[in-house]
C-alpha positions as CSV (number, residue, x, y, z in Angstrom):
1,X,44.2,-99.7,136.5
2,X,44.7,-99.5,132.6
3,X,43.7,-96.7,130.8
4,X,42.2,-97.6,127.5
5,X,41.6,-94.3,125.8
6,X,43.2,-94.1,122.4
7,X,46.7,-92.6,122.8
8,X,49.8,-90.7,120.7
9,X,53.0,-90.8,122.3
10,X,55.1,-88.1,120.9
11,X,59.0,-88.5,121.7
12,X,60.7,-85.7,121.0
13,X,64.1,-86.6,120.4
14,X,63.4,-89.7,119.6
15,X,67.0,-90.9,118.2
16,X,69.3,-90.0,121.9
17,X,70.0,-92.2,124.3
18,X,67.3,-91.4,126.8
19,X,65.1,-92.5,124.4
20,X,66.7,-95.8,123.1
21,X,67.7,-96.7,126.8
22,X,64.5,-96.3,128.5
23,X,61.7,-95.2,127.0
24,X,61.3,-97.4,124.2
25,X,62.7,-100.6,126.2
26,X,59.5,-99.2,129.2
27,X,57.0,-99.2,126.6
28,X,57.5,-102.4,125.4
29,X,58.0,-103.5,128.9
30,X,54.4,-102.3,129.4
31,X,53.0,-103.6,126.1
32,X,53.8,-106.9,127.1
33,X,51.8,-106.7,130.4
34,X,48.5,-106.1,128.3
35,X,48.4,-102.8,130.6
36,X,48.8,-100.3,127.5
37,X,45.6,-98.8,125.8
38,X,44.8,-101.2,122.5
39,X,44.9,-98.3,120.5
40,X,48.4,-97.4,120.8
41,X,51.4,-95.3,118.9
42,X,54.4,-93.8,119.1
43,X,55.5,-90.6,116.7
44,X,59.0,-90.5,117.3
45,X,60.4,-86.8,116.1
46,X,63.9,-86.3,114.7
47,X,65.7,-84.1,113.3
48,X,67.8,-86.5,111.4
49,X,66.5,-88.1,107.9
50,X,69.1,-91.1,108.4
51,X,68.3,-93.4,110.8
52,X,65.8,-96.4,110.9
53,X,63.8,-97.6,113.8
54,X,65.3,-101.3,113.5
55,X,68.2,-99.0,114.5
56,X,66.8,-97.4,117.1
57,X,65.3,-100.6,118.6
58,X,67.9,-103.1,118.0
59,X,68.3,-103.3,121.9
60,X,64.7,-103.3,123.7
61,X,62.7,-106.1,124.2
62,X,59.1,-107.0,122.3
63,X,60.9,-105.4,119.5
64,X,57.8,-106.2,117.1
65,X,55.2,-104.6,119.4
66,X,57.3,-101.7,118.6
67,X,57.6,-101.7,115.0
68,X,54.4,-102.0,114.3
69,X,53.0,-99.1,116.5
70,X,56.1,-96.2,116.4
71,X,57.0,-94.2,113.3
72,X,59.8,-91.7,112.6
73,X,58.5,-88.4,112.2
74,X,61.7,-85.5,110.5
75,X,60.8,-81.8,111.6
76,X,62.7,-78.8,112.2
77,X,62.0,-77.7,115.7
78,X,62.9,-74.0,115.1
79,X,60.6,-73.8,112.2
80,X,56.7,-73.0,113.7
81,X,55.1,-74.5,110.4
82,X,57.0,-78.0,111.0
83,X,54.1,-78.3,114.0
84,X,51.5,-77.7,112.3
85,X,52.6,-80.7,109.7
86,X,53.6,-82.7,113.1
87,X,49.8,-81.7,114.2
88,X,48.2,-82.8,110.7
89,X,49.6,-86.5,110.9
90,X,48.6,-86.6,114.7
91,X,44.8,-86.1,113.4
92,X,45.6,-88.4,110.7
93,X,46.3,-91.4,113.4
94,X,43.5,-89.9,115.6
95,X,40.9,-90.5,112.5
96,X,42.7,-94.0,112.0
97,X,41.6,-94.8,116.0
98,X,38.2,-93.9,115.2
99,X,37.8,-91.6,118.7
100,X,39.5,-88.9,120.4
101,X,43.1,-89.7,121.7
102,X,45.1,-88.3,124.1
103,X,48.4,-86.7,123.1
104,X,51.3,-87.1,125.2
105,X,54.3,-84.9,124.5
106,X,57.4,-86.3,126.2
107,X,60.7,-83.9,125.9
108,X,63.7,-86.1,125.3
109,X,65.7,-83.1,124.7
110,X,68.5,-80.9,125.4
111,X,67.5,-78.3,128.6
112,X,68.3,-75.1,126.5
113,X,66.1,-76.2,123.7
114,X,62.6,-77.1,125.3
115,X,61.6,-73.7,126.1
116,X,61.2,-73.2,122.3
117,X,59.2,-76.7,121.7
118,X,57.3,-75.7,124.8
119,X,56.2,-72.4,122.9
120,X,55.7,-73.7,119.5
121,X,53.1,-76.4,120.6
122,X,51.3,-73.8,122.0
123,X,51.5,-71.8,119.6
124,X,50.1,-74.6,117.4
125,X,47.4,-75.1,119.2
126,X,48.5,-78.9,120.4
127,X,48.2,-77.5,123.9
128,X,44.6,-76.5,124.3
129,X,43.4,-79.8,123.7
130,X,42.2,-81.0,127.1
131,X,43.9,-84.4,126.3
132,X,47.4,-83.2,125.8
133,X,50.1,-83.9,128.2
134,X,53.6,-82.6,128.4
135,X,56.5,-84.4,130.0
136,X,59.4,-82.7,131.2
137,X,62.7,-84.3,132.2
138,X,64.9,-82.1,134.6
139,X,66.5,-79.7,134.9
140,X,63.5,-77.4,136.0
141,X,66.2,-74.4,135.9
142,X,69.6,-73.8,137.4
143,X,68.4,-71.6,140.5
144,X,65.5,-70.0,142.0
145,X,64.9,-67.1,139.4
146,X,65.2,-69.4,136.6
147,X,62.9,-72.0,138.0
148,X,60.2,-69.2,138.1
149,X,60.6,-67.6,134.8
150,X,60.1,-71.2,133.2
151,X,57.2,-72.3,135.7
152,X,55.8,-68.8,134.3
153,X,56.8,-69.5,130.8
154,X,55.2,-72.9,130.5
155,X,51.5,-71.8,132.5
156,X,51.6,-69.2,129.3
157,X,50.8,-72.5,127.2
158,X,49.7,-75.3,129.8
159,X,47.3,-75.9,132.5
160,X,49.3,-77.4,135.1
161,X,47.5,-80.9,135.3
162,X,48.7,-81.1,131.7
163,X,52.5,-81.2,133.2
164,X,53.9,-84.0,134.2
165,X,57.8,-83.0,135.5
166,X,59.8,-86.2,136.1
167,X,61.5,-87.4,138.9
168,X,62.4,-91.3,138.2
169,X,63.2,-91.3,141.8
170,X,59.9,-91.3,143.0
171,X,58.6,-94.2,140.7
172,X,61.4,-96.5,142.1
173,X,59.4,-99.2,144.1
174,X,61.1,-98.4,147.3
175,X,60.0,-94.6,147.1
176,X,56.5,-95.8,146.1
177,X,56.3,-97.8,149.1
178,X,57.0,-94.9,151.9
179,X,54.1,-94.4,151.9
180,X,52.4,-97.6,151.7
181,X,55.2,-99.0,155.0
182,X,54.5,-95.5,157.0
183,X,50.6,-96.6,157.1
184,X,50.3,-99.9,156.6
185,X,53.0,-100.9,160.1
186,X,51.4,-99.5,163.0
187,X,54.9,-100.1,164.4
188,X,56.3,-97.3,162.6
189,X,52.7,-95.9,161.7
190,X,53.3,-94.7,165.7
191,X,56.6,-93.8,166.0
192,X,57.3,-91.8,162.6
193,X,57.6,-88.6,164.0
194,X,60.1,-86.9,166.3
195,X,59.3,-88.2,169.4
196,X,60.8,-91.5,168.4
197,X,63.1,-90.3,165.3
198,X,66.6,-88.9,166.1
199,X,67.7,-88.2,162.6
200,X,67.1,-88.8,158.9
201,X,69.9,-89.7,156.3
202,X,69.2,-89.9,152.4
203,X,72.4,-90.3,150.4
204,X,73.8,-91.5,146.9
205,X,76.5,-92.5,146.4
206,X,78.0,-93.3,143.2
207,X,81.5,-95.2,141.9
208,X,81.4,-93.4,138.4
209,X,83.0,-89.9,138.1
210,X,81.4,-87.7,135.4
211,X,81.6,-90.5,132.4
212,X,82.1,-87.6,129.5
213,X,79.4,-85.1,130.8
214,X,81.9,-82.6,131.2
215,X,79.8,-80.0,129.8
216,X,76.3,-80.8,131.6
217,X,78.1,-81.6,134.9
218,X,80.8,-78.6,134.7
219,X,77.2,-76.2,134.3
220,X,75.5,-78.2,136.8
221,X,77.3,-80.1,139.8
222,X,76.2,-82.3,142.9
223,X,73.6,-79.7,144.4
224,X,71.7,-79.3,141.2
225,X,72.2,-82.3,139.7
226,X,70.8,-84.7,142.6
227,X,70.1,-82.8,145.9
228,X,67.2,-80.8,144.6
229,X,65.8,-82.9,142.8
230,X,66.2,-86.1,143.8
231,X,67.2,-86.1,147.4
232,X,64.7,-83.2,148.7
233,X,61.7,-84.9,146.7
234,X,62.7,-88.1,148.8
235,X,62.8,-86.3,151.6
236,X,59.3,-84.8,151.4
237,X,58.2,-88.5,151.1
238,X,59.5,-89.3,154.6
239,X,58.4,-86.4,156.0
240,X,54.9,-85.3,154.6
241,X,51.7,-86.2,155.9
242,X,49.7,-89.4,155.0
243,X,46.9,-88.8,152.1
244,X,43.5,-90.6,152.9
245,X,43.0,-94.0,151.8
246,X,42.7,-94.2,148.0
247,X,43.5,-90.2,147.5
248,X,47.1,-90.9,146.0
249,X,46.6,-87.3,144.1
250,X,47.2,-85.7,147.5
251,X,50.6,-86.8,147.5
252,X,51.7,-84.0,145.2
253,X,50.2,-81.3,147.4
254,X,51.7,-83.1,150.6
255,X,55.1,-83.1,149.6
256,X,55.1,-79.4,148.5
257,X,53.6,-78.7,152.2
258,X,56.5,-81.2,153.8
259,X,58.8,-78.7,151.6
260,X,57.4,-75.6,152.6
261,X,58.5,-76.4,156.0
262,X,62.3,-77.4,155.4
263,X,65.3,-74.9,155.6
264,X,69.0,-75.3,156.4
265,X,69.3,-73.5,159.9
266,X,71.6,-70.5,159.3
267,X,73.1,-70.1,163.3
268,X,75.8,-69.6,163.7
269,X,75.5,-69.5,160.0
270,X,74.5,-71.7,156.8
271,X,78.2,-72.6,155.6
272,X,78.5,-74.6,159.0
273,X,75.9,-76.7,158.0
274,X,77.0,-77.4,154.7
275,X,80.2,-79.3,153.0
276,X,81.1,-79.5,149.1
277,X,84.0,-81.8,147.7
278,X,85.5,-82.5,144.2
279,X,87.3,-85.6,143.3
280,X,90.9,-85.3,142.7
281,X,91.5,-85.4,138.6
282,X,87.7,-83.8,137.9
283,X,89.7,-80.1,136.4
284,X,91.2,-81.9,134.1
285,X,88.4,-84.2,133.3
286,X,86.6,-81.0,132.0
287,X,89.7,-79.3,130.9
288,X,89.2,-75.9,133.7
289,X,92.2,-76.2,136.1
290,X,89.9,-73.3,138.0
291,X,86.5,-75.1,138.4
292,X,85.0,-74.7,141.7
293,X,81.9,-77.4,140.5
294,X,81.5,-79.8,143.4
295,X,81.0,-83.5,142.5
296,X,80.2,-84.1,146.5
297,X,77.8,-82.2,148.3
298,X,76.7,-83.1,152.0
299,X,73.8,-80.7,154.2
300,X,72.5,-80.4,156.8
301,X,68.6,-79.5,157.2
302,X,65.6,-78.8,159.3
303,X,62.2,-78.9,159.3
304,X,59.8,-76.2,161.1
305,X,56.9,-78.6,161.3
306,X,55.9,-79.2,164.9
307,X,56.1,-83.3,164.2
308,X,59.7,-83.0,163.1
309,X,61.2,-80.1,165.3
310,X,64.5,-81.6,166.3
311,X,65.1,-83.8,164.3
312,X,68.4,-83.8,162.6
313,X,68.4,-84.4,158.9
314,X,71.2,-85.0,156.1
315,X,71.4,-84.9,152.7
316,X,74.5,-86.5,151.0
317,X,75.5,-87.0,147.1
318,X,78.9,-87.7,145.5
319,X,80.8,-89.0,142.6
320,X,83.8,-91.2,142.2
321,X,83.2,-92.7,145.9
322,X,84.2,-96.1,147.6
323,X,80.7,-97.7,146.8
324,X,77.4,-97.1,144.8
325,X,74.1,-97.1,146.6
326,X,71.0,-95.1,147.2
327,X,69.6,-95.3,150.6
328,X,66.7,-93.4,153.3
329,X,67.9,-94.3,157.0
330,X,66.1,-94.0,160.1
331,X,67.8,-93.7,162.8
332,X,65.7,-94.2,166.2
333,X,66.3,-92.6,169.4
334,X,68.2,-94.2,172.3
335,X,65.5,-96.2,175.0
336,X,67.7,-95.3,178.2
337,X,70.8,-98.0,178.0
338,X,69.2,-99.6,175.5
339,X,71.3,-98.7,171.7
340,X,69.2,-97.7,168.8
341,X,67.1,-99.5,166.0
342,X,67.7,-98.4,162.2
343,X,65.4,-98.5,159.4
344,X,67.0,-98.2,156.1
345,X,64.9,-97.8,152.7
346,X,67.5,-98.7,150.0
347,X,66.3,-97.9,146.5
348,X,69.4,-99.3,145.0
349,X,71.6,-101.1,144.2
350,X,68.9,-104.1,145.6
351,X,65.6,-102.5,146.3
352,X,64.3,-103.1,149.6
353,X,63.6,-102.2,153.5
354,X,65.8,-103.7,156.3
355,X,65.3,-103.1,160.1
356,X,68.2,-103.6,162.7
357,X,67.3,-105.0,166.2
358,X,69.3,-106.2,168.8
359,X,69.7,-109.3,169.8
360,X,71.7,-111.9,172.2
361,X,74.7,-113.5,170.9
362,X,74.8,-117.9,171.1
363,X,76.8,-118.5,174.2
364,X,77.2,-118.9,177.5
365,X,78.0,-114.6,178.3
366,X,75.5,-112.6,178.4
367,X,76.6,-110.5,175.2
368,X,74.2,-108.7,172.5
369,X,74.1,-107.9,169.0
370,X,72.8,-106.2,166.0
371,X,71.0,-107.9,163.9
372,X,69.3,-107.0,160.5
373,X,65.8,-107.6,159.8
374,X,65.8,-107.7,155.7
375,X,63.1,-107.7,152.6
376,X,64.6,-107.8,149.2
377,X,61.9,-107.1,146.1
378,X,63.5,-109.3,144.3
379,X,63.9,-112.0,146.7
380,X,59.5,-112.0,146.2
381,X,58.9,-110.6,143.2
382,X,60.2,-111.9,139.8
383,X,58.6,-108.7,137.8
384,X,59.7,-105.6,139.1
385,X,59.4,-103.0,136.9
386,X,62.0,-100.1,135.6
387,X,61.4,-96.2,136.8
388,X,60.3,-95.2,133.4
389,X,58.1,-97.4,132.6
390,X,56.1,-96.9,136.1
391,X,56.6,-93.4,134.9
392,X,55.0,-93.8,131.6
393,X,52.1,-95.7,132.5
394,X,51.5,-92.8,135.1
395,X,51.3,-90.7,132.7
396,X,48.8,-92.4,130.6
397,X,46.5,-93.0,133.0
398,X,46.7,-89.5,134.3
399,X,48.3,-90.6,137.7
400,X,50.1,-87.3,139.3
401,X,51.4,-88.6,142.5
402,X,54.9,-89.8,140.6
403,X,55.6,-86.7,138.7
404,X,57.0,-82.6,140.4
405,X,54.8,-80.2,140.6
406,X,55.6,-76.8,139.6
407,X,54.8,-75.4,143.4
408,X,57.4,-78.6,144.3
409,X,60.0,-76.9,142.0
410,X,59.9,-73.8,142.9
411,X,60.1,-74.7,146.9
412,X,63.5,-77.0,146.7
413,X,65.0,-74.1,145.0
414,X,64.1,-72.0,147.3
415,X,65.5,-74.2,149.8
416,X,69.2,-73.8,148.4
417,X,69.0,-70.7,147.1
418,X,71.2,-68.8,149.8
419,X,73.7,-71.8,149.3
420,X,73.8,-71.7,145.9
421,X,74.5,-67.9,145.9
422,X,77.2,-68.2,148.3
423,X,79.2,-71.5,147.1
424,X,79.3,-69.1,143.7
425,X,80.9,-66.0,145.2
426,X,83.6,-68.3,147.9
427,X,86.0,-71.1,146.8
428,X,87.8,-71.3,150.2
429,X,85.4,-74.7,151.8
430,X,86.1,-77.2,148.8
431,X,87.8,-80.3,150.0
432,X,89.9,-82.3,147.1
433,X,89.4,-86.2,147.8
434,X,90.4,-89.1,145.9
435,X,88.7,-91.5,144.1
436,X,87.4,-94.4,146.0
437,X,87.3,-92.4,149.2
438,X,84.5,-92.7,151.7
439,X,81.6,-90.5,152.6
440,X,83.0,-90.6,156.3
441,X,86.8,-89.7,155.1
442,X,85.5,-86.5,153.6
443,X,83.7,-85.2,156.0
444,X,85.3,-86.0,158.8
């Protein structure tokens, strides 16, 4: 439902790519749906005094939606008087609008710098309006401790149903609809749980190596970069609990509980459940003939929750592989002779939810099959609509069940932080593979 409070979107960092890529391309996405508050604007904050928003919007679509409702605000962001100027022309617009406006504060900005921006706006005052929001992009810290110290850093200035952390994952139409094809198919409504489950797989898998992030992804690698966010968020989709009928804002709190529960079983130890790769060429890539950063990262996990005790689940992530997808499979248990069924949830590269069965083959012998039951989005729908701009209108309309928690981010690194401690002290388990290879051929 469209929220039509008067509202500021505030883009900090307006002029990088995140920004020119997807943000401004969602909201005019959205503004052409008629589903974006009448009273509208973008401040777009910049350090720079050169550029021009036909510059920065030379590439999105409804170009003069956004023209006439963005403009380019220059500030410092080290200098604690700039905010107070950036505050000033937000009550400017708000007077324009004629009624109180939200504020949404969305940090399209280097990791190491939002800590500061976080503390100036509160320092300014912007965050004790009960109308502000704040919109993190990830990383939420590098390991556990840090994680912490920022959760704590950020409830110094925020109430935490100000924060919306983003994980674009979740706002994929495939993620949104776990929930929607767990409860709505009292085929799999019955059977999602480990009396009918054998094991759970979520991978991605992507062609590209690093593409010039040598920097970020030298500081960051596979486990960091995808499996704690992305992956374990995806995975306390499949496994949480339903909400009740039209209580989506449970689905925060249900997939912190589903995270609670998860742990990668340490007998005989961890390392045996555990296996990190780096694609042959990546050293010199980032110019460190020594770097132990993993570009492939495959664990094993387990739940302690009663309806999942058992069950065997794996997550997988890697660059430079054979072929570029991101999938959730199912795999059912055995029925006597009879071979398994397999439900995959693919979330890219062509959203949508397939089913195999089995089947007899045309003939005269007696010989079976599998067969794939399949549903395509865009086979049905001609409108689908990009992560960030589900993301964005979440956010307007105050809609949590997209967006991390800080309880959420402080669980999945708790989950890897024994890993993450150990693959820094130990360089003896990293397999080199080629480019193009195959989950299968590294792991096997």
């Amino acid at each position: 439902m469209k929220n039509d409070q008067p509202t500021i979107l505030i883009i900090i960092g307006i002029s990088g790519d995140l920004s020119k890529r997807k943000l401004l391309p969602a909201i005019g996405e959205i503004a052409k749906t008629g589903m974006i508050p009448s009273q509208f604007k973008i401040v777009g904050v910049t350090r720079q005094s050169n550029i021009s928003l036909e510059n920065l919007l030379k590439h999105t679509i409804n170009k003069d939606y956004l023209l006439k409702n963005t403009e380019l605000f220059e500030m410092n962001l080290e200098k604690e008087e700039d905010y107070e100027k950036l505050g000033n022309r937000l009550g400017e617009i708000e007077k324009e609008f004629g009624s109180s406006s939200q504020y949404l504060f969305y940090l399209s900005v280097p990791p190491n710098t939002s800590k500061s921006i976080i503390e100036f706006l509160g320092k300014g005052g912007l965050a004790r309006r009960d109308n502000t929001k704040l919109l993190l992009e990830k990383p939420f810290g590098i390991d556990l401790e840090s994680a912490t110290q920022l959760v704590d850093h950020i409830d110094k200035y925020f109430k935490r149903e100000q924060i919306y952390r983003i994980d674009h994952y979740l706002a994929k139409e495939t993620a949104q609809n776990i929930i929607i094809f767990r409860e709505g198919n009292s085929l799999f409504k019955k059977t999602w749980n480990k009396d009918f489950i054998e094991k759970i797989e979520i991978t991605v898998s992507e062609e590209i190596g690093i593409e010039g992030r040598s920097n970020f992804y030298e500081q960051t690698g596979a486990l960091r970069d995808l499996i704690q966010s992305h992956l374990l968020q995806l995975l306390a989709l499949t496994l949480m609990d339903i909400p009740k009928e039209g209580h989506l804002e449970e689905v925060p709190h249900l997939r912190y509980e589903a995270l609670r529960q998860i742990r990668i079983p340490s007998i005989p130890s961890l390392i045996t459940y555990v296996k990190r790769g780096q694609y042959k060429g990546y050293r010199e890539e980032v110019n460190n003939l020594d770097s132990m950063t993993e570009t492939f990262a495959s664990i094993d996990l387990e739940s302690t929750d009663p309806k999942w005790q058992g069950v065997k689940i794996n997550l997988t992530t890697g660059k430079a592989l054979k072929d570029k997808f991101t999938e959730i499979k199912i795999l059912y248990k055995k029925d006597n002779d009879h071979e398994s069924n397999e439900l995959l949830l693919r979330l890219q590269p062509d959203e949508g939810i397939s089913f195999s069965v089995w089947a007899k083959r045309p003939g005269y012998e007696h010989q079976v099959s599998r067969h794939a039951l399949n549903f395509s989005f865009k086979d049905h729908y001609t409108a689908l609509p990009e992560a960030y701009e589900q993301v964005l209108f979440n956010a307007i309309n105050g809609d949590h069940s997209l967006f991390s928690t800080s309880e959420e981010v402080v669980e999945t690194w708790r989950i890897l932080d024994e890993l993450q401690k150990i693959w820094a002290t130990s360089a003896y388990d990293l397999i080199i593979y080629k480019k193009g290879s195959t989950i299968e051929e590294i792991i096997s």
